[in-house]
C-alpha positions in Angstrom: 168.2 -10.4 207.1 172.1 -9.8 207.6 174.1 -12.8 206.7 176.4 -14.1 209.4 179.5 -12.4 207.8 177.6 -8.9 208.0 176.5 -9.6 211.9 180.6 -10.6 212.7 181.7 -7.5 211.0 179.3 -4.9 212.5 179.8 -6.7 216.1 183.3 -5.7 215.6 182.7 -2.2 214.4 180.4 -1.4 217.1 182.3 -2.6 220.3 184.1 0.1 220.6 181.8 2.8 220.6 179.4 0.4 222.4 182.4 0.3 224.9 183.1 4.0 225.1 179.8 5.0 225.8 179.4 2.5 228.3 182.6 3.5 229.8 181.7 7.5 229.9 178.4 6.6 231.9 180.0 3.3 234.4 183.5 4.5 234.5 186.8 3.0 232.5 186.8 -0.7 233.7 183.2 -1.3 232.7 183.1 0.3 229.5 186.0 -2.2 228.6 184.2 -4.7 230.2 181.0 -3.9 227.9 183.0 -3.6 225.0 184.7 -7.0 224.9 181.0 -8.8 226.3 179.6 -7.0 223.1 182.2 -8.9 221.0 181.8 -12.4 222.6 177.9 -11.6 223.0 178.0 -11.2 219.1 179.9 -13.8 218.2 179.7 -16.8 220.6 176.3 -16.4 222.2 174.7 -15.0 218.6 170.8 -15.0 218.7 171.7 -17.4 215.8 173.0 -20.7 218.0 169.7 -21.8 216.7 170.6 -23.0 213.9 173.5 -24.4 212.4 175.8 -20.7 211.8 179.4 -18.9 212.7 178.7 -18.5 215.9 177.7 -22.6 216.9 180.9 -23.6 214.8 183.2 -20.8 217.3 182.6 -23.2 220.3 183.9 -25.8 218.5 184.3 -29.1 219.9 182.0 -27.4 222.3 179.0 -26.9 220.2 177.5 -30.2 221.3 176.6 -28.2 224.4 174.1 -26.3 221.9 172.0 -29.2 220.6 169.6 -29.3 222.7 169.1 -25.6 222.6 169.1 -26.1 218.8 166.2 -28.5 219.0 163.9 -26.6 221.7 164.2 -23.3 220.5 162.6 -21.9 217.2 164.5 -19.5 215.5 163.9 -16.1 214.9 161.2 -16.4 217.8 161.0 -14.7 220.7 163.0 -17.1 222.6 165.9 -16.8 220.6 165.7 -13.4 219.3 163.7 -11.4 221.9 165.3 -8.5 223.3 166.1 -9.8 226.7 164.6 -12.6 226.8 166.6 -14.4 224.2 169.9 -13.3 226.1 168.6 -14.7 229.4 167.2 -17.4 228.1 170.8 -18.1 226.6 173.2 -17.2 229.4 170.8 -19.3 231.9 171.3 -22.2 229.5 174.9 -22.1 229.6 174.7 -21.6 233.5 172.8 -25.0 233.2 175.3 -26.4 231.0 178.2 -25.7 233.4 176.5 -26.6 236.2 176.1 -30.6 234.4 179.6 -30.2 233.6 180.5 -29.4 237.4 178.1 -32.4 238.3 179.7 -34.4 235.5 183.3 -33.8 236.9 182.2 -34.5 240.4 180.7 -37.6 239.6 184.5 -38.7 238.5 185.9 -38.1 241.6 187.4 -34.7 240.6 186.4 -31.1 242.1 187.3 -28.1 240.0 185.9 -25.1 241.7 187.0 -22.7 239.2 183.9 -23.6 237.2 181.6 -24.2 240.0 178.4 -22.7 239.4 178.3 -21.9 243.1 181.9 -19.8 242.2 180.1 -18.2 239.4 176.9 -16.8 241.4 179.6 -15.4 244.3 181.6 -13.9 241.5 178.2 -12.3 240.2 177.0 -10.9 243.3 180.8 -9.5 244.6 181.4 -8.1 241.1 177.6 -6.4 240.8 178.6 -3.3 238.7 181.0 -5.1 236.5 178.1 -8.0 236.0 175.6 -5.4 234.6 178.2 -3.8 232.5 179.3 -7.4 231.0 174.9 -8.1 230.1 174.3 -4.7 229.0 177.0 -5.6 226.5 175.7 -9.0 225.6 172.0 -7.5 225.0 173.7 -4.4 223.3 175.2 -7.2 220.6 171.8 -9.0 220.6 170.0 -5.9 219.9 172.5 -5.0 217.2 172.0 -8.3 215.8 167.9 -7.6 215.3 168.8 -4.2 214.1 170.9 -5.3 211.1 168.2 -8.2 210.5 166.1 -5.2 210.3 163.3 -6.4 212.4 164.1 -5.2 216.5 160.8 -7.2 217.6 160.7 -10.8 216.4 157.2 -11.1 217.5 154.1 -10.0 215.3 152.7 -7.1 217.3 149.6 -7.0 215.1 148.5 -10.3 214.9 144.5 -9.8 213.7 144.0 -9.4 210.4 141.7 -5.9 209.7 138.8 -6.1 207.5 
């Protein structure tokens, strides 16, 4: 297993080319677009906000948001490091999360539709090509993440034992 130092620094080495490639095939804008998701991907919404590491202590004051993730989700399983799965499961969580904070604000009397969740789902179906280029680079960081803990499947595929 990588330690979190080895995960930051090969999230940064492989952005670019992550980005270029992405860029040949979806054009210019998106391969930028993939490029800088693979950077946040890999080092604010790690597979490892599971447990106490780098990427929780980036958010910051923010990391409180986390906890209950922390406390529902095993890690190294499936839900936390399963190629797609763990990203989704992740980027739906922090949908969630804004959308209490949106509730939160509301219920003070304030309305700040910048973070709407409503304002987010528009942006996403307006902006579909530049949505997809923005997850492939999130799951791109996850799955270099499993690669340099040098196990792509978190889940046992062969489970019986053999006699």
């Amino acid at each position: 297993m990588a330690s979190g130092r080895e995960h930051d620094q090969s999230t940064k080495l492989w952005c670019l080319p992550f980005g270029l490639i992405t860029g040949i095939i979806l054009g210019f804008q998106n391969g930028i677009l993939a490029g800088i998701s693979f950077v946040l991907g890999g080092l604010w919404l790690s597979a490892d906000l599971d447990i106490c590491s780098k990427p929780l202590k980036r958010w910051g004051i923010l990391q409180i948001i986390w906890w209950p993730y922390r406390k529902t989700i095993p890690h190294r399983s499936i839900l936390s490091h399963g190629p797609l799965i763990g990203s989704s499961i992740r980027l739906i969580y922090l949908l969630g999360m804004i959308f209490i904070a949106e509730l939160l604000i509301q219920a003070f009397g304030f309305n700040l539709e910048i973070i709407s969740l409503e304002r987010i789902l528009k942006l996403i179906e307006d902006y579909r090509e530049e949505t997809i280029s923005i997850l492939l680079g999130i799951e791109g960081s996850l799955w270099l993440h499993l690669i340099k803990d040098k196990d792509p499947l978190p889940i046992k595929l062969n489970k019986r034992k053999r006699k």
